[in-house]
SEDO-674565 format. One line per field, with one value per residue (C-alpha): x, y, z; residue number from 0. Coordinates in steps of 0.02 Angstrom, whole numbers, plus 32768, in hexadecimal, padded with zeros to 4 digits. Example, Ala and Ser with C-alpha at 12.3 -4.5 7.8 and 13.67 -1.06 7.14 Angstrom:
X <- [8267|82AC]
Y <- [7F1F|7FCB]
Z <- [8186|8165]
nr <- [0|1]
This chain:
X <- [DC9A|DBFF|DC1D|DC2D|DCB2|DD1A|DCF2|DD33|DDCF|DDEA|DDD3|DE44|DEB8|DEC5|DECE|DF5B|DF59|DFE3|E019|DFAA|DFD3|E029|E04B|DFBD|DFED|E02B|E0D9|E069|DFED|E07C|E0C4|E035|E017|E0D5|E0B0|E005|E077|E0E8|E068|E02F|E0DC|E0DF|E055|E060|E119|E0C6|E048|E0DE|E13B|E099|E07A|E130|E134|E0B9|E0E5|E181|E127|E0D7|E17A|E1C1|E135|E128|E1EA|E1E9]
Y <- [1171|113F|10F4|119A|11D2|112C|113C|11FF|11C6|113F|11A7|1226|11B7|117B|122E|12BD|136F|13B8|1442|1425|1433|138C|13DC|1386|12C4|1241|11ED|1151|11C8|1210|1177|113A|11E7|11B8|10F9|1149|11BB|1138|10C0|1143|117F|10BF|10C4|115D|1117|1087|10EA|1145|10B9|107E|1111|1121|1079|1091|1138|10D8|103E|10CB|111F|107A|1046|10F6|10F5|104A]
Z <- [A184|A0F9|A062|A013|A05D|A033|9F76|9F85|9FCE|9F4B|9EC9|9EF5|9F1F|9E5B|9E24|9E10|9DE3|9DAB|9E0E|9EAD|9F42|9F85|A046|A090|A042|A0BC|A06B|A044|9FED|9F7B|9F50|9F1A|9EA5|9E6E|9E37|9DE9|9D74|9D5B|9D19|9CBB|9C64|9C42|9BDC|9B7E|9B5A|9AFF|9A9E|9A73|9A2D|99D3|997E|9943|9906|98A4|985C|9829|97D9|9756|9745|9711|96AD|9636|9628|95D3]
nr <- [0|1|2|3|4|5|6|7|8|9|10|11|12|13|14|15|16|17|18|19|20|21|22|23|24|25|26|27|28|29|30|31|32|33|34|35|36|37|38|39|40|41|42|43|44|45|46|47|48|49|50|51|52|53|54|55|56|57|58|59|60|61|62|63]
């Protein structure tokens, strides 16, 4: 296998499509796509609770 072909497989490794086919994954190869999405959920969580925050902070503010 070249050098290539390693980067290819690391790459895909760190991605997911939604809605693709997932027949041809080993159980190691989904559960890394699972701790991928997790990660991710995790961090859109925060932005989430970042933005809201701050949306409250300006409520607060113009109220006063």
């Amino acid at each position: 296998m070249s050098v290539f072909d390693d980067e290819h497989l690391k790459r895909q490794a760190t991605t997911h499509v939604i809605g693709g086919d997932l027949s041809l994954l080993s159980v190691d190869e989904l559960t890394a796509r699972v701790a991928i999405l997790q990660a991710e959920i995790k961090r859109i969580e925060d932005e989430r609770e970042k933005k809201s925050a701050g949306r409250k902070a300006a409520e607060t503010l113009f109220r006063s």
